[in-house]
C-alpha positions in Angstrom: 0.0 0.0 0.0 1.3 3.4 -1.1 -0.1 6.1 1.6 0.2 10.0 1.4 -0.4 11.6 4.5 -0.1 15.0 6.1 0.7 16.6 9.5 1.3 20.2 11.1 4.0 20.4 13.4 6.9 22.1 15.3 6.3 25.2 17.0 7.7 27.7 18.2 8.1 28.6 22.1 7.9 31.8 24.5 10.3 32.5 27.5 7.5 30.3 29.3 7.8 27.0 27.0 4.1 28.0 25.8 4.0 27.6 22.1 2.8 30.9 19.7 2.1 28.9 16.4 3.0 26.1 14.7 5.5 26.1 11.7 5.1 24.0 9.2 3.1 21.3 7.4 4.5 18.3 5.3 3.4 15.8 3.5 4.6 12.7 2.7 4.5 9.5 0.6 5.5 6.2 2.4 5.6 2.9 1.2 6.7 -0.4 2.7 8.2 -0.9 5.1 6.7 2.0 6.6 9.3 3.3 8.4 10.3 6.6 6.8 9.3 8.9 3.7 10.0 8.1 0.3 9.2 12.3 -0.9 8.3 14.5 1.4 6.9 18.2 0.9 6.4 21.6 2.9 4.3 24.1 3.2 6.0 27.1 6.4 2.9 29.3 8.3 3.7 32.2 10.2 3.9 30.8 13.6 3.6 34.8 15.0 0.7 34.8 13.1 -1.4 31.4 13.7 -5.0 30.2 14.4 -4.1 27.4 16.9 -7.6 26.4 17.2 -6.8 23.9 14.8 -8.6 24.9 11.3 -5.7 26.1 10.0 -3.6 22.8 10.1 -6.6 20.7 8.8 -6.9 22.8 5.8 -3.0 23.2 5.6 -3.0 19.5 5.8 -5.6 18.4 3.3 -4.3 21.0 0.6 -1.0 19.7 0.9 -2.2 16.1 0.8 -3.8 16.3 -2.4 -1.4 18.3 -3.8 1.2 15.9 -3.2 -1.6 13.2 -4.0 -2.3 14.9 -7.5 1.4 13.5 -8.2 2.5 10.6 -7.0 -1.1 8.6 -7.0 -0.9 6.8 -4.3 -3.9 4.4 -3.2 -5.2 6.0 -0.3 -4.9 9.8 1.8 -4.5 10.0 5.7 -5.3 12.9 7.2 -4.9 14.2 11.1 -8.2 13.8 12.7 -9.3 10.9 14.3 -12.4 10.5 12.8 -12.4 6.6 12.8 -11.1 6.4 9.4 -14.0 7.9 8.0 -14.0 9.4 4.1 -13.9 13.3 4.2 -16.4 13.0 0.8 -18.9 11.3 3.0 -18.7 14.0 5.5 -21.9 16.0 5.8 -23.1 18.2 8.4 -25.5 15.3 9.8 -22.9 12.9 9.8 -20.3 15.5 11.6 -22.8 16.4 14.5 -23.1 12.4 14.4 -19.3 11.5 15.2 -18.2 10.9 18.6 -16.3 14.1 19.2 -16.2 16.9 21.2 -18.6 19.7 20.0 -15.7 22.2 19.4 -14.7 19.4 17.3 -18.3 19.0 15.9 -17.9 23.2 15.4 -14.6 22.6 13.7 -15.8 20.4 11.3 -18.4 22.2 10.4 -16.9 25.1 9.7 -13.8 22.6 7.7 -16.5 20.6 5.7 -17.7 23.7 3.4 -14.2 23.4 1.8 -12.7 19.8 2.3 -15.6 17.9 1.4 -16.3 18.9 -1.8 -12.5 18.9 -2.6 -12.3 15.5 -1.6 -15.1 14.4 -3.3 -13.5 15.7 -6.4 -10.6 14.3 -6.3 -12.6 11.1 -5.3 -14.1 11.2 -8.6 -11.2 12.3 -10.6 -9.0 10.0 -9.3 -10.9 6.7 -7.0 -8.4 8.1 -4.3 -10.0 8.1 -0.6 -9.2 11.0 1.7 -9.9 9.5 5.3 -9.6 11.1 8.2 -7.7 8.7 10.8 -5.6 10.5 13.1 -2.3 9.1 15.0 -3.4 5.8 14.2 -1.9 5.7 10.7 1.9 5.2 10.5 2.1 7.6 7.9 0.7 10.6 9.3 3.2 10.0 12.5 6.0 9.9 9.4 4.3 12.9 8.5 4.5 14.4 12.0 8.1 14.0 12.2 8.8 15.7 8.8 7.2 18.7 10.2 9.6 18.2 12.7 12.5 18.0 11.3 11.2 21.4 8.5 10.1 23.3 11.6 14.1 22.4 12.7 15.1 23.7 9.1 13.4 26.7 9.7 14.6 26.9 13.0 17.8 27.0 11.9 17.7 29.7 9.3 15.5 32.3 11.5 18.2 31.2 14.5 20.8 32.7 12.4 19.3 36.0 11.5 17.6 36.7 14.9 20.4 35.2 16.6 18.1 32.7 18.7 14.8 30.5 18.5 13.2 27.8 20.7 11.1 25.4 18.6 8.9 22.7 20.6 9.1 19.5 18.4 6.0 16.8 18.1 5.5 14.4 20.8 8.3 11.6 21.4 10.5 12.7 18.5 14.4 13.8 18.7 16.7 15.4 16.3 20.4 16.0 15.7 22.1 18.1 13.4 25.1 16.4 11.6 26.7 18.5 9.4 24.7 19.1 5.9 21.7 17.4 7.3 19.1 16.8 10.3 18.2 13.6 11.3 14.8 13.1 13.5 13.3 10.0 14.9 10.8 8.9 17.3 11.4 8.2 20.9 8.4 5.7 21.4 9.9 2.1 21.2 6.4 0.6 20.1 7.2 2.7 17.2 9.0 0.5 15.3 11.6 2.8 14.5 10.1 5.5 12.9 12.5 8.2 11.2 13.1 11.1 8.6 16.4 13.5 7.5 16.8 16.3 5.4 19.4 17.8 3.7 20.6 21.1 4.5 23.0 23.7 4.0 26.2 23.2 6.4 26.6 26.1 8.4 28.4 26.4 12.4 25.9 27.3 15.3 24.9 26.2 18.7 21.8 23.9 18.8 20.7 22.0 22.0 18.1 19.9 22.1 16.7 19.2 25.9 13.2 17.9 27.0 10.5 20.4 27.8 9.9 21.4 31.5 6.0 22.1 31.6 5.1 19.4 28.8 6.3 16.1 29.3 7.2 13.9 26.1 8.0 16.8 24.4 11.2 18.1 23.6 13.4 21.2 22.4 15.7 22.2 19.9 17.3 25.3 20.9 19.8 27.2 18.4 21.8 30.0 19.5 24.5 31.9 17.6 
């Protein structure tokens, strides 16, 4: 099976450890064995600037799913929402205030559904493609999760050396080191099976530290500082 999937992640921390926004979303394509991603993609928010109720990823997500989707064909789309699998064409307003979610997650949906449901549908019908919406459950949208990881790093890196410093939260049970022209990032959860990612980047000498966070446990962060 040939999954794209897509995830928001990394973000970027006050004084306090309390994130501002998140920075970026990727999307992936992964194929046996599952482990890692065979193309990923990117698409940078301004974390200053960011609606963290959680619209903004889903639509950041689903865009860059099909977008991704459009090109490599694979047989199915994950998305981040832990809707029980269900396909986004299928999802009405009855069915949404149906689902076994909280009603700000009923209210997200809602307001979600005027655009991703008929883009889903279309691409359904273009293409016998499924968008489902399955959450943390699917292997490739924690792949996903830790390419925004290790872009949000990237970033990181690059606004660290104008500004002279940044503090970027990473997802949940993930590490990263920085080894010379490239960042490696993996998870931390051993039932994981060994999920990882790297990117290449351009070799450059800072500081970077990454340390777990003090007022969210199972987080950590990577701290550059020139």
């Amino acid at each position: 099976m040939r999954i794209v999937a897509a995830d928001t992640g990394g973000a970027v921390l006050d004084e306090n450890y309390n994130p501002i926004g998140l920075i970026a979303t990727a999307a992936v394509l992964v194929e046996k064995p599952y482990r890692t991603a065979k193309i990923s993609i990117v698409r940078y928010s301004n974390p200053f600037d960011y609606d963290l109720s959680g619209r903004q990823a889903l639509k950041d997500e689903a865009f860059l799913a099909l977008k991704l989707a459009k090109k490599v064909k694979p047989d199915v789309v994950h998305l981040d929402s832990t809707l029980g699998g269900i396909e986004i064409r299928k999802l009405d307003d009855p069915t949404i205030d149906a689902l076994r979610i909280s009603d700000r997650g009923k209210a997200i949906w809602h307001s979600l559904r005027k655009d991703l449901q008929p883009l889903a549908k279309k691409f359904w019908e273009e293409t016998g493609i499924e968008v489902i919406a399955i959450g943390k459950e699917s292997v490739a949208v924690r792949i996903a999760e830790i390419y925004a990881g290790l872009y949000s790093v990237k970033w990181g890196i690059e606004h660290g050396l104008e500004k002279g410093f940044i503090r970027i939260g990473l997802p949940r049970y993930m590490k990263v080191e920085v080894k010379d022209d490239r960042i490696f990032g993996e998870s931390l959860d051993p039932r994981e099976g060994g999920l990882y990612g790297e990117l290449l980047i351009e070799k450059k000498d800072f500081g970077w530290q990454v340390y777990p966070n003090p007022i969210a446990r199972t987080f950590m962060v990577f701290e550059i500082r020139v």
